[in-house]
C-alpha positions as CSV (number, residue, x, y, z in Angstrom):
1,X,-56.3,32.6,33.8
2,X,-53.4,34.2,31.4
3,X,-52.1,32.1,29.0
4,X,-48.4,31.0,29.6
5,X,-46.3,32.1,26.4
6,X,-45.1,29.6,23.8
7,X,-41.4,29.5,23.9
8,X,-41.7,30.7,20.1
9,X,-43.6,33.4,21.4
10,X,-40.9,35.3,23.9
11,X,-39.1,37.1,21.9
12,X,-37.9,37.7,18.1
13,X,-35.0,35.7,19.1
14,X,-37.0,32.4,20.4
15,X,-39.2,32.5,17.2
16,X,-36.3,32.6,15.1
17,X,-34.7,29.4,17.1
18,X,-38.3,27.9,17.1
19,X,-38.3,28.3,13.1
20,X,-35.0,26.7,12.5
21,X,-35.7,23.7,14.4
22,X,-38.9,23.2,12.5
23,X,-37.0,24.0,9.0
24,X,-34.2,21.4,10.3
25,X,-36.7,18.4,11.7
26,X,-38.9,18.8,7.9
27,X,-35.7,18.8,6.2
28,X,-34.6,15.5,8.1
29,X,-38.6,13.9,7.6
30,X,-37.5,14.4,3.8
31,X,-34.6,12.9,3.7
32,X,-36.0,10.1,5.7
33,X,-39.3,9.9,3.8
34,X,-40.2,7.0,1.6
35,X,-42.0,9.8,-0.9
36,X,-40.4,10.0,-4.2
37,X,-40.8,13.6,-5.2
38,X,-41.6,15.5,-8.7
39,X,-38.7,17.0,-10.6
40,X,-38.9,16.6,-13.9
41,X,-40.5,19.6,-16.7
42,X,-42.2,19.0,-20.3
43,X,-43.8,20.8,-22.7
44,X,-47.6,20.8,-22.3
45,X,-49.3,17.3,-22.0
46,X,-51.6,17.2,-24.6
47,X,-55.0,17.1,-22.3
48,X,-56.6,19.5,-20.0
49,X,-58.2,18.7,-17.1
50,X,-58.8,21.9,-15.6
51,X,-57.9,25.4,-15.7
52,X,-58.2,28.1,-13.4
53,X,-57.2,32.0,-12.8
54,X,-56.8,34.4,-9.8
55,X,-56.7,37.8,-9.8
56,X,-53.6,39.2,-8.3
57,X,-53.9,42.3,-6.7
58,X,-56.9,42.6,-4.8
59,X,-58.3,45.2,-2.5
60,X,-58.2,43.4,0.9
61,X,-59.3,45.9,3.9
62,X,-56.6,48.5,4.8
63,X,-54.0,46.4,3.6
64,X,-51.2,48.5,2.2
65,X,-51.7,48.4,-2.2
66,X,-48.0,48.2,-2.1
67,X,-47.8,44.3,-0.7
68,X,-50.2,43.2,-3.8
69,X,-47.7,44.7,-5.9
70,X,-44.7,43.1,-3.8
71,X,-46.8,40.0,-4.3
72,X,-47.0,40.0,-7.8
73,X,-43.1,39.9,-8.3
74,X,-42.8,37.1,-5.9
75,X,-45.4,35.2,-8.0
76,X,-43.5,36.1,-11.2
77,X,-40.0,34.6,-9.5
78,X,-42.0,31.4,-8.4
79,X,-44.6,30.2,-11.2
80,X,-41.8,28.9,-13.3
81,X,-40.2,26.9,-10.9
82,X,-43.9,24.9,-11.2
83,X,-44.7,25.6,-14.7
84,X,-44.4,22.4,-16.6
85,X,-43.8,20.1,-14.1
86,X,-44.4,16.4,-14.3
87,X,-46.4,14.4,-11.7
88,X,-46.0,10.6,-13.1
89,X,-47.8,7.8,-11.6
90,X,-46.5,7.5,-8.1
91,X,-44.7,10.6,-7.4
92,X,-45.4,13.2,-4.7
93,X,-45.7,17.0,-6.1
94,X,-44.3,19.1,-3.3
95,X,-44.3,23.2,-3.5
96,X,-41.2,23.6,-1.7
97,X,-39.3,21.5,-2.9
98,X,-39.9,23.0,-6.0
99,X,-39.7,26.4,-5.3
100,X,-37.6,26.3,-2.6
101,X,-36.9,29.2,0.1
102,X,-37.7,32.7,-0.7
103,X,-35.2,35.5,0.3
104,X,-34.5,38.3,-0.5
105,X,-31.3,37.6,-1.7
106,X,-33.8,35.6,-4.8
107,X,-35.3,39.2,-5.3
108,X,-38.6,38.4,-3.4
109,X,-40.1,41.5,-1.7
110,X,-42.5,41.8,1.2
111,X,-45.4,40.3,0.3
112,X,-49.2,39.8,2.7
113,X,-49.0,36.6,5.6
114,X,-50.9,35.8,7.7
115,X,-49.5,35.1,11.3
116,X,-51.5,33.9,14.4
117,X,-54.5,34.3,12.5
118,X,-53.4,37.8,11.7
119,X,-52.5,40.0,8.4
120,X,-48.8,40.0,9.0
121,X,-46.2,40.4,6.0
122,X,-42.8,39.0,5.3
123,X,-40.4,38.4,2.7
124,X,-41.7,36.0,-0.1
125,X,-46.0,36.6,1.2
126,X,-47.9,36.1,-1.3
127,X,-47.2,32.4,-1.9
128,X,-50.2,31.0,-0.3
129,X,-52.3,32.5,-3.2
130,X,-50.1,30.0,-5.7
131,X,-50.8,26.9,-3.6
132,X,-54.4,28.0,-3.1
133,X,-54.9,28.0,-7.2
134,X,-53.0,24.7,-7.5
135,X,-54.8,23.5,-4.7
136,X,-58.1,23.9,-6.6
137,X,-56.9,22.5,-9.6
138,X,-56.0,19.4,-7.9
139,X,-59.4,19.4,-5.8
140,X,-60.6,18.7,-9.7
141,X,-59.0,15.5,-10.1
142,X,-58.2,11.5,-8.8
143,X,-54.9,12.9,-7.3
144,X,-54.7,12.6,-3.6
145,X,-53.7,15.2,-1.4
146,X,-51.5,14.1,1.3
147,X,-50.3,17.5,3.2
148,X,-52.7,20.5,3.4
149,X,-52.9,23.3,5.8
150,X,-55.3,25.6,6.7
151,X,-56.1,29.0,8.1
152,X,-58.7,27.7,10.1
153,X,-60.7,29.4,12.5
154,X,-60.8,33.1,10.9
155,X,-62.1,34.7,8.1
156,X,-59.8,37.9,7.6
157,X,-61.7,39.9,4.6
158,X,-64.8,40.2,2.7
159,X,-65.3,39.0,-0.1
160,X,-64.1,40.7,-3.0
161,X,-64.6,38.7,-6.2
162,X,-64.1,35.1,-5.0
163,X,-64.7,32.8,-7.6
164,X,-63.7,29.7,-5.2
165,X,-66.0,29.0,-2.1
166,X,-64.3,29.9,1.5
167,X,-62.3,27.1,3.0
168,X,-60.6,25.8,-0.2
169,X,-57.1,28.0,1.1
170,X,-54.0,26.8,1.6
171,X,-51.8,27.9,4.6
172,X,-47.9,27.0,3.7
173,X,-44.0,28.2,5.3
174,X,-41.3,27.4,4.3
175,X,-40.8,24.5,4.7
176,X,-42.3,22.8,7.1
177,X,-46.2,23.5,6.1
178,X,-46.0,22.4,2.7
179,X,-48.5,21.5,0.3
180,X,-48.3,18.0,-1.6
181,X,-50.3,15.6,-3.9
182,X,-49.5,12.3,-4.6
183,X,-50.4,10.7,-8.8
184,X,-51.7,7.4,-7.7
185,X,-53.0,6.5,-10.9
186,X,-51.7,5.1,-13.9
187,X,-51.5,8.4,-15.6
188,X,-49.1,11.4,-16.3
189,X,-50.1,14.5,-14.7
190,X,-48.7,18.1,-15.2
191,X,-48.9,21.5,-13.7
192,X,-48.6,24.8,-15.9
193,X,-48.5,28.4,-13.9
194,X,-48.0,31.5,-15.9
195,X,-48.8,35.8,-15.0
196,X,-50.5,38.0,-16.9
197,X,-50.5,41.7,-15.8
198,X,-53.7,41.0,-13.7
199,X,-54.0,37.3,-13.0
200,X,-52.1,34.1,-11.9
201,X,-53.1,31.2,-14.1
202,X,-52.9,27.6,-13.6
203,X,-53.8,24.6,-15.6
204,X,-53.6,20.8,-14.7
205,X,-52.9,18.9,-17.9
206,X,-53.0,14.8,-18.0
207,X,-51.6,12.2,-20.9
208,X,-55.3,10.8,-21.9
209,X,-59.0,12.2,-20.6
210,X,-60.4,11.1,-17.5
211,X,-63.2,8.9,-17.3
212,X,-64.6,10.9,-14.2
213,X,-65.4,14.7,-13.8
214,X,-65.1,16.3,-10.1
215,X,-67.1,19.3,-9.1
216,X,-66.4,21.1,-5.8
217,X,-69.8,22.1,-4.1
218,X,-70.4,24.9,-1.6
219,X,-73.3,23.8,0.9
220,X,-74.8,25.5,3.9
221,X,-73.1,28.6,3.7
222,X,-74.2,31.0,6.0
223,X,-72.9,33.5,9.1
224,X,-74.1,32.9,12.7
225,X,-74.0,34.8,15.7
226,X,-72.8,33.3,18.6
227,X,-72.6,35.5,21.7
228,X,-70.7,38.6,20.8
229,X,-69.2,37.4,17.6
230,X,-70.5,36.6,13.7
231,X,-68.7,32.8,12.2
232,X,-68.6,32.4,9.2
233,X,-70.0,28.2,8.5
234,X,-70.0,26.1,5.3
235,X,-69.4,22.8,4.1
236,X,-67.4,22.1,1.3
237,X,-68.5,18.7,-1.1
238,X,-66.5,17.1,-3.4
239,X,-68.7,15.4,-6.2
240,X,-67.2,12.7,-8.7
241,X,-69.5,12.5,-12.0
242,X,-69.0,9.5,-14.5
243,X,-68.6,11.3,-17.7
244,X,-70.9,8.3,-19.8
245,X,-73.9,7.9,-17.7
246,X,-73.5,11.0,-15.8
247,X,-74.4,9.4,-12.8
248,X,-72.9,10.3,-9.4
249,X,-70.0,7.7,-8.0
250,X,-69.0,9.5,-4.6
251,X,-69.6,12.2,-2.7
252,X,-66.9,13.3,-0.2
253,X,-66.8,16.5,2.4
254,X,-63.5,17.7,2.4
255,X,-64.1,20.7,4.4
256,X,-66.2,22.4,6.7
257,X,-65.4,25.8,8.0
258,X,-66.3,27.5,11.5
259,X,-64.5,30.8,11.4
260,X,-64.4,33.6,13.4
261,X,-65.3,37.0,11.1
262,X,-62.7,39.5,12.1
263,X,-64.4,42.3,10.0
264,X,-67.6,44.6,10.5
265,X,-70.4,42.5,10.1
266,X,-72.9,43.0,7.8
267,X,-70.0,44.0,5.9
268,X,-71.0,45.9,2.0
């Protein structure tokens, strides 16, 4: 039986009405929500936590050269809206609220999305790479992460020099898929984002050390066939270390990925 059409799904015209009303209900939730967001910027906190790099342009199928560079400037207009950015104890770090809408009226440029589990692009694309490195900066801490989204079910490309295991990306739009951490300890946190010409760099800074260290495992990953079609499966483990006896104090899955491989498999 055919499946009967989303009303966001009829026409260019729908999905645009369909986008607006979800812009305008997040844009009420906020105003209504008890969350007290991050605004403020410092210099660099004296202690880092963690620190991470991703490389910007990267050869992903056929997918036009042109959009990694388009993405590249879009990173460049966003990373200093983050960079610096304060996280004391009990406020809520939101990426849109930060960096706010991106038009091209900003000077963002078309940029890789992905749309119903697709390789789409748009104006602005290219942002989900940001929240995926702060993402796994934050998986390397106490914060808690109150708003994540996923592009679950599909795994797009092969691999081509991932340094983080799959299912540790971020799906955001403006602005009602965000992505937000909450400081619920008695610490200062802080964000830093910078470019160099190849990477986008991230650090997650704190007043004083932590008396844990976290370390994000990849278990059981494999592919498996299941009728006509390879999934890609693993389970992703977060592992908190105390730093004086070494001994483990938790062991948490915060993932596990079924996804549907939408490339040649075996792929070289």
């Amino acid at each position: 039986m055919k499946r009967r059409k989303l009303f966001c799904e009829i026409s260019p015209l729908t999905y645009a009405i369909s986008l607006r009303k979800m812009r305008l209900f997040r844009h009420v939730k906020n105003i209504l929500s008890p969350a007290k967001f991050a605004k403020t910027k410092s210099e660099p906190l004296p202690i880092l936590i963690y620190k991470h790099t991703s490389l910007i342009r990267r050869k992903l199928g056929d997918v036009d050269m042109q959009l990694q560079e388009n993405k590249a400037a879009n990173l460049a207009l966003a990373a200093p809206k983050i960079n610096g950015i304060l996280i004391p104890p009990g406020k809520t770090f939101s990426f849109w609220q930060l960096v706010g809408p991106c038009t091209q009226k900003k000077g963002y440029k078309e940029g890789l999305t992905i749309s119903s589990g697709k390789p789409a692009q748009g104006i602005g694309g290219g942002m989900c790479q940001f929240t995926n490195l702060i993402h796994w900066l934050v998986l390397h801490s106490p914060l808690d992460i109150t708003e994540h989204h996923h592009h679950d079910g599909v795994d797009l490309f092969p691999d081509y020099g991932r340094k983080v295991p799959f299912g540790c990306g971020t799906s955001i739009m403006y602005n009602y898929l965000d992505y937000r951490f909450k400081n619920n300890t008695d610490s200062n946190f802080q964000i830093i984002t910078y470019l160099t010409q190849t990477h986008l760099c991230g650090e997650l800074r704190a007043c004083s050390p932590l008396e844990s260290s976290y370390h994000i495992l990849e278990e059981d990953a494999h592919f498996e066939k299941i009728g006509e079609h390879y999934y890609r499966k693993n389970t992703i483990v977060k592992q908190t270390i105390d730093k004086r006896t070494g001994n483990e104090l938790s062991r948490e899955i915060i993932k596990k990925s079924h996804a549907k491989v939408m490339y040649p498999y075996p792929h070289t």
